[in-house]
MISEDREN-183116 format. One record per residue: residue number from 1; residue in one letter; x, y, z of N, C-alpha, C, O in turn. Coordinates in Angstrom, 3 decimals, always signed. Layout:
BEGIN
 resi resn       nx       ny       nz      cax      cay      caz       cx       cy       cz       ox       oy       oz
  NUM    a        X        Y        Z        X        Y        Z        X        Y        Z        X        Y        Z
...
END
This chain:
BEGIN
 resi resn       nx       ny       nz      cax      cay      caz       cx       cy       cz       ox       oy       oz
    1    x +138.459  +72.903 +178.041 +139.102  +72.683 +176.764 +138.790  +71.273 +176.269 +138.454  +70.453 +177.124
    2    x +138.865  +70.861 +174.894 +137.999  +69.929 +174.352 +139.389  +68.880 +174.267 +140.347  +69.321 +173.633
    3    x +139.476  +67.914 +174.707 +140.777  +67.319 +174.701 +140.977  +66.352 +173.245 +140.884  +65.128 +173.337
    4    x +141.260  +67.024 +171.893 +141.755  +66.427 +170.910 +142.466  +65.326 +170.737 +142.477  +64.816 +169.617
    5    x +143.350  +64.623 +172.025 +144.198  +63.503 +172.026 +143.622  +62.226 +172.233 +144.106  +61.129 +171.952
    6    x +141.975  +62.632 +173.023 +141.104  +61.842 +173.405 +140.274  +60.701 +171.863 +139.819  +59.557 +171.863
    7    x +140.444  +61.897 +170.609 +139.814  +61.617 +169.495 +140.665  +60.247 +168.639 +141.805  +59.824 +168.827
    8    x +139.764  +59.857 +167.804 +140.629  +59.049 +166.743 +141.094  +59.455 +165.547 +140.182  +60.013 +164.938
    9    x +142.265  +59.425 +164.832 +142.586  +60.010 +163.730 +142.620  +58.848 +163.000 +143.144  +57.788 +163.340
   10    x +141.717  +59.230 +161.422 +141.917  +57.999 +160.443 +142.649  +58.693 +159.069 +142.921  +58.037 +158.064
   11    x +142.847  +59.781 +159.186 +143.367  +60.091 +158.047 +144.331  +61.587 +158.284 +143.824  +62.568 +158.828
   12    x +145.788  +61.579 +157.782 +146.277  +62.794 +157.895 +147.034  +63.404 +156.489 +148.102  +62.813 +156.332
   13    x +146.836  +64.200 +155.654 +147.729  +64.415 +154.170 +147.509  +66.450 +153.764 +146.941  +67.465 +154.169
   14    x +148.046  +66.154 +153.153 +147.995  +67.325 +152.578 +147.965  +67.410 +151.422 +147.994  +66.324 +150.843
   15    x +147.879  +68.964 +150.330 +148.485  +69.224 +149.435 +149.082  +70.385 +148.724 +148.622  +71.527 +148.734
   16    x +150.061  +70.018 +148.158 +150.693  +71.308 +147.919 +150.350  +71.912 +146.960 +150.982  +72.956 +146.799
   17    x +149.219  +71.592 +145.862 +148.771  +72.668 +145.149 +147.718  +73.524 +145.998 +147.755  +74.646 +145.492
   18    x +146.924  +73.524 +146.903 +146.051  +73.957 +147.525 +146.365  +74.722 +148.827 +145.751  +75.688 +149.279
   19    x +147.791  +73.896 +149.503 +148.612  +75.029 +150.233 +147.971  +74.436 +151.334 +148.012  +75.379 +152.124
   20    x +147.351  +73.429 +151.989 +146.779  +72.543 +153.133 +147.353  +71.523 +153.717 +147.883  +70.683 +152.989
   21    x +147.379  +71.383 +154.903 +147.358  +69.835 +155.855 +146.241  +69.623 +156.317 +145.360  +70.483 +156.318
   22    x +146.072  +68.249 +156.861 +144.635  +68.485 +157.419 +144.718  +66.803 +158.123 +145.275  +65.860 +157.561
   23    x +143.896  +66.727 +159.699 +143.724  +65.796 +160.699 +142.441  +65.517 +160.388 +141.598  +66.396 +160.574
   24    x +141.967  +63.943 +159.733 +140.743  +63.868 +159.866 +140.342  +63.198 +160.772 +141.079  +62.217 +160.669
   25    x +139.389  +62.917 +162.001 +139.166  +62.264 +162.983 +137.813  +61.172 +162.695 +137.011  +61.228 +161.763
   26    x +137.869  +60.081 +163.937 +136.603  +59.529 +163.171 +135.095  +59.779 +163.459 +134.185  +59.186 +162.880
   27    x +134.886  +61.030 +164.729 +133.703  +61.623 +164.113 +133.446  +62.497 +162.950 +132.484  +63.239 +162.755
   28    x +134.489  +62.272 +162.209 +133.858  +63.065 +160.441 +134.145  +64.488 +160.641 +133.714  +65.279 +159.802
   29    x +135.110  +65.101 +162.081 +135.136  +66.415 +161.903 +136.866  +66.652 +161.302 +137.548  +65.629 +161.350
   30    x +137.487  +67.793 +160.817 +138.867  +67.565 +160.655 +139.037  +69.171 +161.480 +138.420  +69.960 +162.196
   31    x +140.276  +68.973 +160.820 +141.700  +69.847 +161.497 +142.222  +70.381 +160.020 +142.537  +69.672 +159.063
   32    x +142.231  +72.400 +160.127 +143.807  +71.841 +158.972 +144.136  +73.329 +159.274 +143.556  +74.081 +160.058
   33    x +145.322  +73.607 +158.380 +146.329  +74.879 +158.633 +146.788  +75.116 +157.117 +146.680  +74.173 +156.332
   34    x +147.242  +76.213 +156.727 +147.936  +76.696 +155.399 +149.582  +75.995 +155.804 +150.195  +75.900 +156.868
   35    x +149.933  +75.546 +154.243 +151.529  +75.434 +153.867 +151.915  +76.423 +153.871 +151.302  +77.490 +153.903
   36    x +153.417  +76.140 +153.828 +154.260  +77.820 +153.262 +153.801  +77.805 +151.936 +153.600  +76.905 +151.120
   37    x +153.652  +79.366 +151.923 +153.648  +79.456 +150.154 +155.233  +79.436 +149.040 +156.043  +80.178 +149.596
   38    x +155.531  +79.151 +148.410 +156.766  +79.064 +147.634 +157.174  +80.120 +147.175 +156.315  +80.716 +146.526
   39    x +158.371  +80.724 +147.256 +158.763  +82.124 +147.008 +158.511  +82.500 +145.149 +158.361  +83.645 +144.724
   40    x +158.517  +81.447 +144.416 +157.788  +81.740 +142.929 +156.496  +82.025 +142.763 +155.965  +82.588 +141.805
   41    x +155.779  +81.405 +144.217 +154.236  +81.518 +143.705 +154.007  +80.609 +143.367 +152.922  +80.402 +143.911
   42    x +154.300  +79.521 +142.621 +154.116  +78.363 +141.925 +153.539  +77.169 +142.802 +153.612  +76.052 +142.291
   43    x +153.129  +77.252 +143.720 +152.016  +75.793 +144.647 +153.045  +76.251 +146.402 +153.586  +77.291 +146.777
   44    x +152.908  +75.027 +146.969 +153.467  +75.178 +148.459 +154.611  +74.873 +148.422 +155.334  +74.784 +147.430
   45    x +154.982  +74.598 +150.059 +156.371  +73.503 +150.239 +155.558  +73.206 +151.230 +154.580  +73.746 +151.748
   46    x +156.470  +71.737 +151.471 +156.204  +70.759 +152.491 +156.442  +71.558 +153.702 +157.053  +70.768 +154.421
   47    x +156.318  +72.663 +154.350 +156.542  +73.130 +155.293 +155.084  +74.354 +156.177 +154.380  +75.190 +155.611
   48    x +155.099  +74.106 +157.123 +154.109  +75.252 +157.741 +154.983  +76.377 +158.898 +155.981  +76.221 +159.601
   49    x +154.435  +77.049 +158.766 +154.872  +78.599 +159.665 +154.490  +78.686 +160.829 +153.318  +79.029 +160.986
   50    x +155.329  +78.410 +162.045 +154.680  +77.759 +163.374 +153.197  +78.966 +163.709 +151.974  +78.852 +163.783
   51    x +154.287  +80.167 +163.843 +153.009  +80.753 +164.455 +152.267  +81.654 +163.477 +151.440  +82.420 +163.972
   52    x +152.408  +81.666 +162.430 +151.583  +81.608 +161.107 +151.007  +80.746 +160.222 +151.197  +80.877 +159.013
   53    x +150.236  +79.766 +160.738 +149.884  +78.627 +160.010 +148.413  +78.874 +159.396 +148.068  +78.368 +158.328
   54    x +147.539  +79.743 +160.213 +146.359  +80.281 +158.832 +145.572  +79.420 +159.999 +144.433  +79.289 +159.550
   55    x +145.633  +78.847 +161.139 +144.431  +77.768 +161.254 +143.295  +78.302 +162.022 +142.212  +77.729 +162.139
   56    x +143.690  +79.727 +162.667 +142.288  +80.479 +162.987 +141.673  +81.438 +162.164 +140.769  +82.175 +162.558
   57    x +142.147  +81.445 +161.020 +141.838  +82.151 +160.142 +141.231  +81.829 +158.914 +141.826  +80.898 +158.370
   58    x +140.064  +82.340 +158.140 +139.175  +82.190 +156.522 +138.722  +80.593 +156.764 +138.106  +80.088 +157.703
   59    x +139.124  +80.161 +155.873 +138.408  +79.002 +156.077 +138.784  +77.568 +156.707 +138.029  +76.637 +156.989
   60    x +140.213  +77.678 +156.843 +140.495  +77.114 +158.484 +139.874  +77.463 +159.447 +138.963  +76.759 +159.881
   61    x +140.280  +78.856 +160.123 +139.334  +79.008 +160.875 +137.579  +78.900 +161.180 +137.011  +79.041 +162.263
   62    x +137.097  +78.664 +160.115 +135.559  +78.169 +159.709 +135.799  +76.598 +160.515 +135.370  +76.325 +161.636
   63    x +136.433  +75.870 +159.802 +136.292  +74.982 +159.582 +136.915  +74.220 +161.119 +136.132  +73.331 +161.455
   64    x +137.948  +74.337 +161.972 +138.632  +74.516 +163.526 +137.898  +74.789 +163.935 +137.871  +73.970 +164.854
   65    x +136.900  +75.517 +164.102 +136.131  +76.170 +165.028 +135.422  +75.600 +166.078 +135.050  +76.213 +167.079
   66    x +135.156  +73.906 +165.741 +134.434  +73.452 +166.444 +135.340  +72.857 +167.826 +134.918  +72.882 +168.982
   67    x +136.333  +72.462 +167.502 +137.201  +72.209 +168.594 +137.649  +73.365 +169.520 +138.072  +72.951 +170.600
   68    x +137.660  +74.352 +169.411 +137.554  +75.613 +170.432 +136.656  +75.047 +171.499 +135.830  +74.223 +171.106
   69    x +136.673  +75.348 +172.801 +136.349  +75.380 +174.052 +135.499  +76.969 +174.142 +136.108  +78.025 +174.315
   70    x +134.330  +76.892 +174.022 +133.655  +78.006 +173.883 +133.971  +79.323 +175.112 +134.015  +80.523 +174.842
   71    x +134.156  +78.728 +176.431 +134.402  +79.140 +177.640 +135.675  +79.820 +177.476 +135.758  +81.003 +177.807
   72    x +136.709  +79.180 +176.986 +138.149  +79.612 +176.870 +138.859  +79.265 +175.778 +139.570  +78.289 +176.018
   73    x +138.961  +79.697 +174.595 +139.317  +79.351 +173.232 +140.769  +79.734 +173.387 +141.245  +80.843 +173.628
   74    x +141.409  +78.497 +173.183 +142.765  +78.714 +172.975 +143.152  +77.996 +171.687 +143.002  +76.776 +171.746
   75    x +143.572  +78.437 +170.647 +144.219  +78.081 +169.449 +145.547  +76.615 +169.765 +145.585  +75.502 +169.240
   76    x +146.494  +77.247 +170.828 +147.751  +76.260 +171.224 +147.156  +74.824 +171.243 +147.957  +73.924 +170.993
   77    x +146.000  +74.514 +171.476 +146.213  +73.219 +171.525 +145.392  +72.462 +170.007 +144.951  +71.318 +169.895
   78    x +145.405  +73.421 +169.133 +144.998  +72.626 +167.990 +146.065  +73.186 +167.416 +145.861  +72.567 +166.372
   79    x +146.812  +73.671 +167.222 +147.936  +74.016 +166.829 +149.198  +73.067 +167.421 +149.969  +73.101 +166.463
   80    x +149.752  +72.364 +168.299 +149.876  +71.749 +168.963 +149.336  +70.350 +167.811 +149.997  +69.870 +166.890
   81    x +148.384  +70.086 +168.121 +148.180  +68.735 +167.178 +148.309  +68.829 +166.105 +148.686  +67.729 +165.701
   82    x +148.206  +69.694 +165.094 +148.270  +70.029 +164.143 +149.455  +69.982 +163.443 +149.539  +69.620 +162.270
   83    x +150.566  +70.414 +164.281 +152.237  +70.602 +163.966 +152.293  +69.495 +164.281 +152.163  +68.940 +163.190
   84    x +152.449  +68.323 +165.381 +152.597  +67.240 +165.748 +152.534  +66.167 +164.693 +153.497  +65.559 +164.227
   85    x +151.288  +66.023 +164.390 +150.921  +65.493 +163.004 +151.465  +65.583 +161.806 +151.732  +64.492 +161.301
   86    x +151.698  +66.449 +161.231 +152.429  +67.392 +159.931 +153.856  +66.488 +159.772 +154.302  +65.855 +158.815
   87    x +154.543  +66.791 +161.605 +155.765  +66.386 +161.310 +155.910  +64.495 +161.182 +156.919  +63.793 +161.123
   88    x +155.166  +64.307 +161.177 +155.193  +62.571 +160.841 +155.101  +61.982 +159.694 +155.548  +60.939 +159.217
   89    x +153.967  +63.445 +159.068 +154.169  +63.234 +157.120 +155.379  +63.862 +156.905 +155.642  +64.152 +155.737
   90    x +156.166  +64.135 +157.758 +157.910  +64.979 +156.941 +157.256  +66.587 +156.623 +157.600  +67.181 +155.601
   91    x +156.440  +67.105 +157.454 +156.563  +68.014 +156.887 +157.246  +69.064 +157.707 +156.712  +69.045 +158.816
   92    x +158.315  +70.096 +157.653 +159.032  +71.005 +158.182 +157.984  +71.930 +158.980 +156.861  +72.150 +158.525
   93    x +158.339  +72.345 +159.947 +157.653  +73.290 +161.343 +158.792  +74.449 +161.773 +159.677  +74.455 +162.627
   94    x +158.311  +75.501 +160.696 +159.171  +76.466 +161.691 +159.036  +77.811 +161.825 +159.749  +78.428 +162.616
END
C-alpha cells in the first residue's frame, strides 16, 4: 500500500458549486471526493457522505487511481485522508 501520510500536502479546498474537495500534494498529483448534494439541487453543502463520497468512482475515481496499491487496492486509506482533511476545512463527515 502506497503510504499517503509519507506525501506533502500544499493545498486542500473545495467547492460547492462543483460538488468537490480535493488534497493537492507536492508531486502535482491530488486527491478528491463528491460533496453532499443539497436537497434543492441548487450547488453542495459543506458536507461529504462517509461511505458515499464518489472517490472511486467517474472522475474521482480516474483521477485517485494512482494512489491505489496495484497488488491490493484498498479505497480506506484514501478515504481515510480524504475525510481527515475535509474536516479541518469544517467540512461535516457523515
Amino acid at each position: 500500500m502506497k503510504n499517503l501520510n509519507e506525501l506533502k500536502i500544499v493545498n486542500t479546498d473545495f467547492d460547492l458549486d462543483t460538488g468537490f474537495f480535493w488534497i493537492e500534494f507536492e508531486n502535482g498529483k491530488s486527491l478528491q471526493c463528491c460533496l453532499k448534494l443539497r436537497k434543492d439541487l441548487k450547488g453542495y453543502k459543506k458536507e461529504i457522505v462517509k461511505n458515499d463520497n464518489g472517490s472511486c468512482e467517474g472522475l474521482s475515481g480516474d483521477n485517485n487511481d494512482w494512489a491505489l496499491d496495484e497488488e491490493n487496492p484498498d479505497w480506506a486509506n484514501i478515504n481515510d485522508l480524504l475525510h481527515r482533511e475535509a474536516r479541518k476545512l469544517g467540512i461535516k463527515i457523515n
